[in-house]
C-alpha positions as CSV (number, residue, x, y, z in Angstrom):
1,X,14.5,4.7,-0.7
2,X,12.8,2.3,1.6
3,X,10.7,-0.8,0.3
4,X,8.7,-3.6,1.6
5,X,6.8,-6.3,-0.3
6,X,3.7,-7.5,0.4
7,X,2.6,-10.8,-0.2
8,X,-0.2,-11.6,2.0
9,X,-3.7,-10.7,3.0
10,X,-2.9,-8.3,6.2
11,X,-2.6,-4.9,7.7
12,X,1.0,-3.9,7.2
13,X,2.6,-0.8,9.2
14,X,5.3,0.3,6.6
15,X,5.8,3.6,8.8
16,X,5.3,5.3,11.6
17,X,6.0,8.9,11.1
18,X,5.5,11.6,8.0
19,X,7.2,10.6,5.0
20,X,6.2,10.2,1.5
21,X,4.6,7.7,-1.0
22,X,6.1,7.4,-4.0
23,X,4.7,4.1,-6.0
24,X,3.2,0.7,-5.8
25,X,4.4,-1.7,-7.9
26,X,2.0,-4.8,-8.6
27,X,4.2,-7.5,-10.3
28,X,1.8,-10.6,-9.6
29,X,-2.0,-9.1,-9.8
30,X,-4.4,-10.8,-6.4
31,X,-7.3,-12.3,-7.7
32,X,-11.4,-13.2,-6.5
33,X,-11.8,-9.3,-5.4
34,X,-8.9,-8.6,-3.5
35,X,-8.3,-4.8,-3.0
36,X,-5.3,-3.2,-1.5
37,X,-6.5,0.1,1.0
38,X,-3.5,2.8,1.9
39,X,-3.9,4.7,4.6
40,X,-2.2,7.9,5.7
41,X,-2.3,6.3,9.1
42,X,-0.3,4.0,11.2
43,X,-0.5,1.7,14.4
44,X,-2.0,4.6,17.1
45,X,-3.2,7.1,14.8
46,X,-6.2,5.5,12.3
47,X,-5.9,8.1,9.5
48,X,-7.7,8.7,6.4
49,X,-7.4,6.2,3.5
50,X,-5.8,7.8,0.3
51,X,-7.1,5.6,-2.0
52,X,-8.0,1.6,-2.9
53,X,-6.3,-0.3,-5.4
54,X,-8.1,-3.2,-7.0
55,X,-5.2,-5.6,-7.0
56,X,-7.2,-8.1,-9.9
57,X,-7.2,-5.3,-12.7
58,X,-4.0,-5.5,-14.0
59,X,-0.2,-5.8,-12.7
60,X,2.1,-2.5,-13.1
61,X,3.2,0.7,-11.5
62,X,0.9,3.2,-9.4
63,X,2.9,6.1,-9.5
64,X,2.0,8.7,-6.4
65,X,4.7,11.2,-7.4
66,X,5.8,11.6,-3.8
67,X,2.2,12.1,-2.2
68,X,3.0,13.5,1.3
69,X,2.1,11.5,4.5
70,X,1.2,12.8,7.4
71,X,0.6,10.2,10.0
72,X,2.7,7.4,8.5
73,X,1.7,4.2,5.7
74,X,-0.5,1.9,6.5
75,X,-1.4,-1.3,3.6
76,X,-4.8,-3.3,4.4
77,X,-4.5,-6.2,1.6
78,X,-8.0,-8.1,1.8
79,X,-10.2,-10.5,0.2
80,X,-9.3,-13.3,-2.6
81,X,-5.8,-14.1,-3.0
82,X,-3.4,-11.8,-2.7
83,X,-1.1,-10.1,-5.0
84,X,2.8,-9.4,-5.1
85,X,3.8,-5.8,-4.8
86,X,6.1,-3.9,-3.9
87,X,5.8,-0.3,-1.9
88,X,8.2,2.6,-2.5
89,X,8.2,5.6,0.0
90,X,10.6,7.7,1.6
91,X,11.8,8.0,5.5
């Protein structure tokens, strides 16, 4: 199973095709209002977000049981500082 981490305040393209998305792990919580958007989307299709995490509640695992993507995975991490996580999908 695929990962990336994500460490930064950016737009991150974890994937370019259909797949699925299977959890987010927040180990180091962002703080000052940072939120983390995931998209069903990637670089030349926008997509439709899926949902927003706010990355200042609390750290621990967002499980999305395999949520299916159509368009690809798309991460916007904005605002404050930004957390630690880790993103689980499939190819």
């Amino acid at each position: 199973m695929p990962s990336s981490r994500i460490m930064a305040n950016q737009t991150d393209i974890l994937k370019n095709s259909s797949g699925k998305l299977n959890r987010i792990i927040i180990g180091k919580k962002g703080a000052s209002s940072n939120i983390m958007t995931i998209w069903d989307g990637n670089s030349t299709e926008p997509g439709y977000i899926l949902t927003i995490i706010d990355t200042t509640a609390q750290a621990g695992t967002y499980d999305f049981g395999g949520v299916t993507l159509r368009n690809g995975l798309k991460i916007v991490t904005g605002t404050g500082t930004a957390p630690d996580a880790l993103v689980v999908f499939d190819e």
